[in-house]
N, C-alpha and C positions, 0 to 999 in steps of 0.2 A: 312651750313658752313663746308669748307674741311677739314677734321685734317689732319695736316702734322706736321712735327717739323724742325724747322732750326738747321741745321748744318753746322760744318767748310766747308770752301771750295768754290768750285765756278765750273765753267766747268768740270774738270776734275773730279769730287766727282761722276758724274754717271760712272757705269761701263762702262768698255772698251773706254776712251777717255783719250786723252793726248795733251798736249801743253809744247810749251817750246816758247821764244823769245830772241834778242840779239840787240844788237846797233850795227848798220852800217851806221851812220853817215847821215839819208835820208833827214834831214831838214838842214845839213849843220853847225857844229859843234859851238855852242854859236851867233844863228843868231834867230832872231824873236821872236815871244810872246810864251812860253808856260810853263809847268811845271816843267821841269828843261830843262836848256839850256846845262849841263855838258852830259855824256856817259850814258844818258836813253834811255832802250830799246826800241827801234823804230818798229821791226818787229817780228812779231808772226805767230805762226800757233797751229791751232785745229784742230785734227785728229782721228776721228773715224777709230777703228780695224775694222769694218766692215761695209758693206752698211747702212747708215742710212735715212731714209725718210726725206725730209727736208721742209721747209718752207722758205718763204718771207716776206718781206715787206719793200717798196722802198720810197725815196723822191718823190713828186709830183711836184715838182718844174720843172719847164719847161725848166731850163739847168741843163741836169742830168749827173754825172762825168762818166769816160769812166766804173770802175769796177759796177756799179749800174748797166749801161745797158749788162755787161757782166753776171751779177752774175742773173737778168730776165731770161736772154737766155739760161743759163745751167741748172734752176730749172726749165724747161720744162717735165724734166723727173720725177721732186718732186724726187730727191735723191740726195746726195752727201756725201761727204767720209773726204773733210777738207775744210778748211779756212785757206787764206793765208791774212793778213792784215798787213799796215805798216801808221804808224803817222808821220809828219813830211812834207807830201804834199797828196792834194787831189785828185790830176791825174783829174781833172777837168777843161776844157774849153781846154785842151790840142788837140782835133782835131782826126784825122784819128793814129797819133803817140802816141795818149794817150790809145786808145783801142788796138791798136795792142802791149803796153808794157801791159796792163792789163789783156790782152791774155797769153803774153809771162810768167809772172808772174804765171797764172794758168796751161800752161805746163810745166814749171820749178817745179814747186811742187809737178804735176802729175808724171815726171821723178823721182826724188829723192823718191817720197813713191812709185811705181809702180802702178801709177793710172792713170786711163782716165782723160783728163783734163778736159773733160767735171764733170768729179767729184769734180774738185777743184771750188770753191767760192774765189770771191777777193773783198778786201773792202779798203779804203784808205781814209786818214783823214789828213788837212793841209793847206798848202793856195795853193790856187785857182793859176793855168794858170801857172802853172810852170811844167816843164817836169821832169818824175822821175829818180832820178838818177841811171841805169839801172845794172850800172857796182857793183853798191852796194847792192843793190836790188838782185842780181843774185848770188851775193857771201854768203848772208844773207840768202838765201832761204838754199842754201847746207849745210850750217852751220847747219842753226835752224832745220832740216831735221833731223840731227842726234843728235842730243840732246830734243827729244820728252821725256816726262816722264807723268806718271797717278799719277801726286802727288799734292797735294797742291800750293806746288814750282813754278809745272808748270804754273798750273793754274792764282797763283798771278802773274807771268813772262809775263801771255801773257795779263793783266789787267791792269799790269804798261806799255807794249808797244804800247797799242791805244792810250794813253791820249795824249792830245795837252796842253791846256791851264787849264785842270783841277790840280784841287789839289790836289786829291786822290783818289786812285782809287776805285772802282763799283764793290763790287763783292756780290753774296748772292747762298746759297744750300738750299733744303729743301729733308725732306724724308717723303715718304708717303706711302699706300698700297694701291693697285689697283688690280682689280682680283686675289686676294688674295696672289700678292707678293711685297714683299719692292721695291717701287722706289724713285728714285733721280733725281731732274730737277734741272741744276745748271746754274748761267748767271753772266756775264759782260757787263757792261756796260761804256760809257765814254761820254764827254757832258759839258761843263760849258759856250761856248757863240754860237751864231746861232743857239738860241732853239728856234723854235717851229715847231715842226714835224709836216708833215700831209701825213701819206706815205698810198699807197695803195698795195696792192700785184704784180701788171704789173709798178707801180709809171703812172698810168695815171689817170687823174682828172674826175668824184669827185674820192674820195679814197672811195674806197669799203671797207665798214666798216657797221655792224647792226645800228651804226647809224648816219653814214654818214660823211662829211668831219671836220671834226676835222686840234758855232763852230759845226757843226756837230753833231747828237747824233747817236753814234754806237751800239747795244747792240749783245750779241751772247747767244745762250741757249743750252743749249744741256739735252736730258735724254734719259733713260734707259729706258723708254716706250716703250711697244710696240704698235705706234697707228699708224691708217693708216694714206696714205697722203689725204685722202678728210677730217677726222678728225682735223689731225693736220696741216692744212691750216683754218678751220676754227675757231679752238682755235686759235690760233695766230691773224686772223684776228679782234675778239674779244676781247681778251688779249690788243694787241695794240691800238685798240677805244679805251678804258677807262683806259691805262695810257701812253704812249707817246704821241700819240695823243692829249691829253689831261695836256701837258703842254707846259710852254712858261718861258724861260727869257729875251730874246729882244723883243721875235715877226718877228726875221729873220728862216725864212725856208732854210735849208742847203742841196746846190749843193747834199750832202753825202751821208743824212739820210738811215739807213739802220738797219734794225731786221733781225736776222737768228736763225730758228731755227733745231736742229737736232736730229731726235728720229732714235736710233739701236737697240733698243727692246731686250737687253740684261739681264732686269731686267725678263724675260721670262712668263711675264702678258701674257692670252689670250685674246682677244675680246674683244672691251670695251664695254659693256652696257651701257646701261642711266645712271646707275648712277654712274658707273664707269666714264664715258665721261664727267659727272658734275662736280668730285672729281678732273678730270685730270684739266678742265677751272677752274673752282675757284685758285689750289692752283697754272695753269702757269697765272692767274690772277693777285694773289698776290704778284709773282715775279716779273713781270713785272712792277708792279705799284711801289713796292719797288725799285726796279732800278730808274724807270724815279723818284721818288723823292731824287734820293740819288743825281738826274741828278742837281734837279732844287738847291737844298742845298749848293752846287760847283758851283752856278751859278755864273759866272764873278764880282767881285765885290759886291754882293749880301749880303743884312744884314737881310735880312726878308722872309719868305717865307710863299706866302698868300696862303690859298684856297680856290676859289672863286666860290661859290654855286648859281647859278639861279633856283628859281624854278618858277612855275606859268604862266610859259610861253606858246605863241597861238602853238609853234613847238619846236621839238628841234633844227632845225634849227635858232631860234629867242632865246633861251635859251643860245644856246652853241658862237652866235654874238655876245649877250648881254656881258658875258663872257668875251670874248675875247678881246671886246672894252675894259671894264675895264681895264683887267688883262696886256693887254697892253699899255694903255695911258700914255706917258711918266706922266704928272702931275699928280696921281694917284699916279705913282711908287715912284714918288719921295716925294711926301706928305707921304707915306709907309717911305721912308728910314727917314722922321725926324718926326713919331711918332707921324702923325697929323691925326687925324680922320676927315679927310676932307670928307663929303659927297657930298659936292657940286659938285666936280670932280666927282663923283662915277655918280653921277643921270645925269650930263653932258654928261660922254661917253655913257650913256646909253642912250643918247637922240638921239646923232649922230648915232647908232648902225644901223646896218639894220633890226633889231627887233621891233617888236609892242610892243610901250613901251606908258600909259596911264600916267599920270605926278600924276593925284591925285589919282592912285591903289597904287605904288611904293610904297616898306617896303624895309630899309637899317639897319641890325643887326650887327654887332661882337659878337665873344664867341673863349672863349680859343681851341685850336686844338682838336676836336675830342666831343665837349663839345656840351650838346644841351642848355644849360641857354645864352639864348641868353642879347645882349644890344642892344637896338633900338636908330637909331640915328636920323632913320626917320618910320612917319608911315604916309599912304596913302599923301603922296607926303610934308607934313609939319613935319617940326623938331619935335622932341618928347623931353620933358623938364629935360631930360637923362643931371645931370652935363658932362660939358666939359670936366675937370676933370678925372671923370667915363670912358668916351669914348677913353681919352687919356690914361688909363690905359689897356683897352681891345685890344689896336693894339700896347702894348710895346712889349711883346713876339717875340724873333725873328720867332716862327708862331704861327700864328692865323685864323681862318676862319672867312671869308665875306659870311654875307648872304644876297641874293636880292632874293624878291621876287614879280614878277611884276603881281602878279593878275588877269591872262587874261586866265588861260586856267591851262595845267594838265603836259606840259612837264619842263625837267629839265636837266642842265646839269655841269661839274663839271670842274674847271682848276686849275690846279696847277702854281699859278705865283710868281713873285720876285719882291722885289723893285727896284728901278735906284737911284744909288750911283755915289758919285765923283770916287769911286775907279775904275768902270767901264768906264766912260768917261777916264780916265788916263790912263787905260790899254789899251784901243780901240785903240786914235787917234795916235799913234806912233810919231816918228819923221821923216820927210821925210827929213831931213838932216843925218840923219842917218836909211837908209835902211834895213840895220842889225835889227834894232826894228819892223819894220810895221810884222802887224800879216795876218791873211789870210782872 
């Protein structure tokens, strides 16, 4: 286990980084779904003082927005220097004029800090198939250019300007010792509808992950480590398997999705060793998983947040399906949102799933968050004589963990899901008499 300690802060907490953001108006002032519709910061930037080694990891969705395939093509070098990000629209489905503003965007920020654009990163969040509005975008880069700061301020500044539809914002720091000097890994995050990620490093399918394919969810990291880029692509690749990857609130994969990360090696660590290298994955482990659950908590309408354990399974490919059928089946979610320990739904998805799934192995448990006292609702595929009562009282918590375990073998896998609410049907379907509402 890594010791680290959480501290205040977020990006900006590691040495030599800065952020600031501002509102310039990109989603078009009190129109559509999102967190506030009044003068919230829309556009940011994150700016390492000096070269930092970077990282990836992209949507796999097969219509991928123009800054995704831009932000591929610059981390060819595994370095970069900022991020430039704006909420409010997704520069996605936009065409040959949506890359070449996505472009424009990363030499507008290259110009104002004196960087190669190839050094700048772009990320965009919003609805789909609308062109960005370029003239504000352009004024907003010069601005936020010059009001960079290494302070908290910044930090929360550029955390409130990714959000769309969330309600608050995603931030978390930790400090740690790694060859034998204090480091800081700090991140933002944003996320509350078109979750469920499955990103790979290139965003091509399967997702290159240790193990396997797993509104937008954005996150940014940044530390003071000094690790290389073959290191710190495979931490990340890791990191991201077993918590974005690993969750879901609708079960829609977003045009968007995107992880960055950036180490400047400023905390002046040498070399990482084994077990240096273990300390660094465990605790960008636990940040990352702390994000994507801060993801699924802000889920759209959401009253519950499950975590749904398979174990016993022939692969984890049949572990992490099994999963997933659940974790998504709207009647599932929505027996979650009124407090009914319906197993029937549960052994149901798990019938349809594409997993080897045996009817009389199945074991279906609850237990409070984090808890191993488990309650059986089912054992080898018949009810277990567990008052109703009982069962109803183990999935009131707005979270709880779901344990399945199908019996058939040794693999295992884990998702963090949400239940389906009327609040989310009411936010979703907007008004098409008034276009001003529909979200992205």
């Amino acid at each position: 286990m890594a010791k680290f300690k959480k501290i205040r802060g977020s990006i900006t907490t590691p040495l030599g980084f800065r952020a600031a953001a501002r509102f310039c108006d990109v989603k078009t002032l009190g129109t559509g779904k999102g967190s506030d519709k009044g003068q919230k910061r829309d556009l940011a930037l994150i700016v390492s003082d000096v070269p930092a080694k970077a990282a990836g990891m992209f949507t796999t969705n097969q219509i991928c927005a123009a800054p995704v395939k831009l932000c591929i093509e610059h981390l060819r070098n595994n370095t970069a220097r900022a991020v430039v990000i704006n909420s409010g629209n997704a520069n996605a489905c936009t065409g040959p004029q949506g890359l070449a503003d996505a472009l424009e965007m990363a030499n507008l920020t290259g110009q104002a800090l004196g960087l190669k654009t190839s050094d700048v990163l772009v990320s965009s969040t919003g609805r789909i198939g609308v062109p960005l509005p370029m003239p504000n975008i352009r004024k907003g880069i010069t601005a936020v250019a010059g009001q960079l700061q290494p302070t908290q301020a910044g930090g929360a500044q550029a955390a409130e300007a990714i959000l769309t539809s969330d309600t608050q914002s995603k931030q978390i720091a930790v400090e740690f010792r790694l060859g034998g000097k204090t480091v800081r890994l700090g991140g933002i995050a944003k996320g509350a509808g078109m979750i469920q990620p499955g990103m790979s490093p290139t965003g091509a399918r399967p997702a290159s992950t240790p193990q396997g394919l797993h509104a937008t969810m954005l996150a940014y990291l940044t530390t003071d480590a000094n690790v290389n880029a073959a290191n710190l692509k495979k931490c990340l690749r890791e990191a991201v398997a077993q918590s974005f990857n690993c969750i879901t609130v609708d079960g829609d994969m977003s045009t968007n999705d995107t992880v960055l990360l950036l180490a400047n090696g400023l905390a002046g660590n040498g070399k990482l060793g084994a077990t240096d290298l273990k300390t660094f994955q465990a605790t960008l482990n636990h940040v990352c998983l702390a994000l994507a659950r801060m993801i699924v908590r802000d889920g759209e309408g959401i009253s519950r947040v499950i975590t749904v354990s398979v174990t016993g399974a022939k692969s984890f490919a049949d572990a992490d399906a099994a999963a997933r059928a659940v974790g998504n089946s709207a009647l599932v979610k929505t027996s979650w949102s009124g407090g009914d320990p319906n197993w029937g739904r549960i052994i149901d998805a798990l019938g349809y799933s594409p997993a080897r799934v045996v009817e009389e192995k199945v074991d279906i448990a609850y237990s409070a968050s984090g808890s191993r006292k488990k309650i059986y609702s089912l054992k080898k595929g018949r009810p277990t004589r567990t008052a109703f009562g009982t069962l109803c009282k183990a999935v009131e918590p707005i979270e709880f963990d779901l344990h399945i375990n199908l019996n058939l073998g040794k693999a295992t896998a884990v998702l963090h899901a949400a239940d389906l609410t009327e609040a989310y049907v009411e936010f979703n379907k907007g008004d098409i008499n008034d276009p001003s509402s529909l979200g992205g």
